[in-house]
N, C-alpha and C positions, 0 to 999 in steps of 0.2 A: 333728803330724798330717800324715801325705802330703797331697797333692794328688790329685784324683780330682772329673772331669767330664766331659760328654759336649757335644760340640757338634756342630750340623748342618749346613753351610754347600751352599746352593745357587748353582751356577756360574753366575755373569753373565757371562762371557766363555769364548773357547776360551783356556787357559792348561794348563800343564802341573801333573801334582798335589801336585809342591815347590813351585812359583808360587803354586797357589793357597792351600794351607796357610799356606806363607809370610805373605802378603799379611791371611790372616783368624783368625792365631793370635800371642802373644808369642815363639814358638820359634828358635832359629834354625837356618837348615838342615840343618847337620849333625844335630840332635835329631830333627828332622824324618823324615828317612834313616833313623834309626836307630826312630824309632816306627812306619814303614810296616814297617821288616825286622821288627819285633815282632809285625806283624798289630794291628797295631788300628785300623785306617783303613778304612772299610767303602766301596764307590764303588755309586750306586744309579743306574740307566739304565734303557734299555729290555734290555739284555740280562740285568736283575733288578737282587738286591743281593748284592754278592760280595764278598771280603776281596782287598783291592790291595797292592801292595809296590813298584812299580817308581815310583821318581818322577818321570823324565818319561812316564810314561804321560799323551795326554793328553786331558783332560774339553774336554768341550763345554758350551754354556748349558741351562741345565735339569738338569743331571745335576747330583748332588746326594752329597756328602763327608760322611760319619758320622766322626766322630772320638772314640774312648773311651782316654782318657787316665787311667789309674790310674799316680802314680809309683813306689806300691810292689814293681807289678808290672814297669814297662819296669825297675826298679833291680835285680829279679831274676834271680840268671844260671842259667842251663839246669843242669840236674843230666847223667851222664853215664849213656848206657843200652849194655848190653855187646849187637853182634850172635851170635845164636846159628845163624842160616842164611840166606844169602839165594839165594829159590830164583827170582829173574827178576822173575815177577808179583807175588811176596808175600815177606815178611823177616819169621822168628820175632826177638825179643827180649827181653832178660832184662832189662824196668823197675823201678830200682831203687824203691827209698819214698820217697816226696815227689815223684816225677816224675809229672806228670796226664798221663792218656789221650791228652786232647783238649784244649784250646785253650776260650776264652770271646769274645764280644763286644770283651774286651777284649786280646786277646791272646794269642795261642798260642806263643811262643818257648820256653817251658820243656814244650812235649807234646811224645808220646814223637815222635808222625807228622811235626811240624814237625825236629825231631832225625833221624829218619830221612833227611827231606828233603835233610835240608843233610849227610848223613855219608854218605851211601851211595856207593859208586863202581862203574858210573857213576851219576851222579845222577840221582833220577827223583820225581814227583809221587809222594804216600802218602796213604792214605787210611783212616778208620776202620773196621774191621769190627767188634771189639767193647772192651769197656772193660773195664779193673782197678782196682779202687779205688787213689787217691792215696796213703794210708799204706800199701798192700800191693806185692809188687814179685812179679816173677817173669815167664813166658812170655806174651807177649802178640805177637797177629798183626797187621799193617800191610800192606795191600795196594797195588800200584803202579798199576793199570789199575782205574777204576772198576764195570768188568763183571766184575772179578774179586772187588772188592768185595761186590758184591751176590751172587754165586755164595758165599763164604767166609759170608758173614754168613747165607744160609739153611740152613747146616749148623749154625751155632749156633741159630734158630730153630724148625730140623724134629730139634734132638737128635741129631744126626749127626758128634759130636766129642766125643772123650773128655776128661775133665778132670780134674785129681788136682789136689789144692794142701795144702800142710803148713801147721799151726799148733799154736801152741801154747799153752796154755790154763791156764787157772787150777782146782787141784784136783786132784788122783790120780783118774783115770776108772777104776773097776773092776766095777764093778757092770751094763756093758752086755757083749754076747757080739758082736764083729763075726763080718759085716757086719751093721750097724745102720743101719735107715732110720728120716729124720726126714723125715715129712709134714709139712705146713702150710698155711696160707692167708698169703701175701705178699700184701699189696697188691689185694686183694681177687683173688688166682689161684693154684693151686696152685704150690707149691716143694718139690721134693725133694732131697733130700744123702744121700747115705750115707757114714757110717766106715767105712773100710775097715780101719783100722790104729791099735790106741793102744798109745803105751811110758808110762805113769806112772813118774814120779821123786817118791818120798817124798822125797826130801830138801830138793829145793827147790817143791815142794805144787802139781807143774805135770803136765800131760803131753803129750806127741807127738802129735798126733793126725793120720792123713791122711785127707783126704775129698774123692768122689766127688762132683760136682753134675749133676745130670741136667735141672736147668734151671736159668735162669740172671737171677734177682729180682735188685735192687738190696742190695748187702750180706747176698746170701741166706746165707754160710756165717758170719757174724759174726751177724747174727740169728737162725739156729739152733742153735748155741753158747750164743750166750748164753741163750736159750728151756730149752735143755737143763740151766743150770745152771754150765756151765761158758764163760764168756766168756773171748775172744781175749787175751793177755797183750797188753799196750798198746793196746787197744781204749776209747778215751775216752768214744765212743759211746756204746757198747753194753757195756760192761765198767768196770773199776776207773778211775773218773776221775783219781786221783791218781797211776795209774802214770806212771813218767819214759823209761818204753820205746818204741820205737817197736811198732807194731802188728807181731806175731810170726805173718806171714799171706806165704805165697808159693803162685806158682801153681808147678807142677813137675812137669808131664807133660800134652802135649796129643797126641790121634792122633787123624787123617782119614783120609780117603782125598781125596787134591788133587783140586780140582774142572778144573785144568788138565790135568793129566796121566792123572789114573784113579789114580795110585799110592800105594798106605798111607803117611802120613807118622808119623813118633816121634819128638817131642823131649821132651828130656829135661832142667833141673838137676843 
């Protein structure tokens, strides 16, 4: 069984935050180094509470060390994500499956934004605008400037970006006429998807399907799939528990109009 705890340590002295880890953990420093690069060292002050990495950065008395130590997780190594554009402010990318959004309490070394961080050239702070699910891979955007951030993230909130994503599904879909819209209530709010596109393959009892989201619930196109009848091929959740596939879910075409620029953007898989 890993190891997995959290501990609090408030600074009694000004010491640097290798010194003081050092000083109130069994670690040794090298580990140490290598758990702040991981993000899981939280430093709480007056200027809030924020995720630290530098290890002589240094505390004062009062300020106060969060430390979430999962070794399953510092023992995981980063998956790789392919860049698809980088346009200054913001960088499309193609996140494979198994690579998370965003980062946790305990760690962000394996998200896509911390990957960005550290590959990009030249190097620059990244930031969440929206999220793909962990088994799903495809185009996801990471913004560099936090005001771009929040510019990028209301195009997804006021419907202002177009969205395609392929999957594929359990069943020969014949019996719908695209475009097909699926209404719903997610989460207590409406969710819309629509198919644009199905190829059924008799052969192997599956089919292509590509779909539109016009809003954007927590696993809305996997929830209405399988609502539908026809759930995601590797879909554990929400579909066949005993498949050995990975979830057959990509995103694969986003258009805006850049909030930087003014100009149509298309990318494409």
């Amino acid at each position: 069984m890993s190891e997995k705890f959290e501990k609090h340590i408030t600074v009694s002295k000004q010491a640097t935050i290798l010194d003081c880890l050092y000083e109130n953990t069994d670690f040794s420093k090298q580990k140490i180094k290598r758990i702040l690069h991981n993000g899981s060292v939280w430093l709480e002050s007056r200027q809030g509470i924020n995720r630290v990495r530098r290890a002589k950065k240094i505390v004062t008395e009062a300020d106060v060390l969060h430390l979430y130590y999962d070794e399953k997780i510092q023992n995981t190594e980063p998956l790789t994500a392919r860049l698809i554009a980088d346009e200054d402010d913001y960088s499309i990318w193609d996140k494979p499956s198994g690579m998370q959004s965003q980062g946790s309490k305990w760690g962000d070394h394996c998200a896509l934004y911390r990957y960005a961080e550290l590959n990009l050239s030249p190097q620059r702070p990244a930031f969440i605008v929206h999220r793909l699910d962990r088994a799903a891979n495809g185009l996801i955007i990471v913004a560099h400037k936090k005001t771009v951030a929040t510019k990028l993230a209301k195009l997804f909130e006021t419907r202002n970006i177009y969205k395609k994503y392929k999957a594929q599904v359990e069943g020969c879909i014949s019996a719908i006429d695209v475009p097909y819209e699926i209404k719903s209530q997610l989460d207590g709010k409406l969710s819309i998807s629509k198919i644009v596109s199905i190829k059924p393959d008799m052969k192997s009892n599956t089919t292509e399907v590509e779909v539109v989201i016009l809003t954007g619930r927590k696993h809305q196109i996997r929830r209405h799939l399988s609502e539908l009848g026809y759930p995601i091929v590797g879909d554990r959740l929400y579909g066949l528990k005993a498949s050995d596939l990975d979830l057959q879910l990509s995103s694969i075409n986003m258009k805006f109009v850049c909030p930087v620029s003014g100009v149509e953007r298309d990318y494409s898989l």
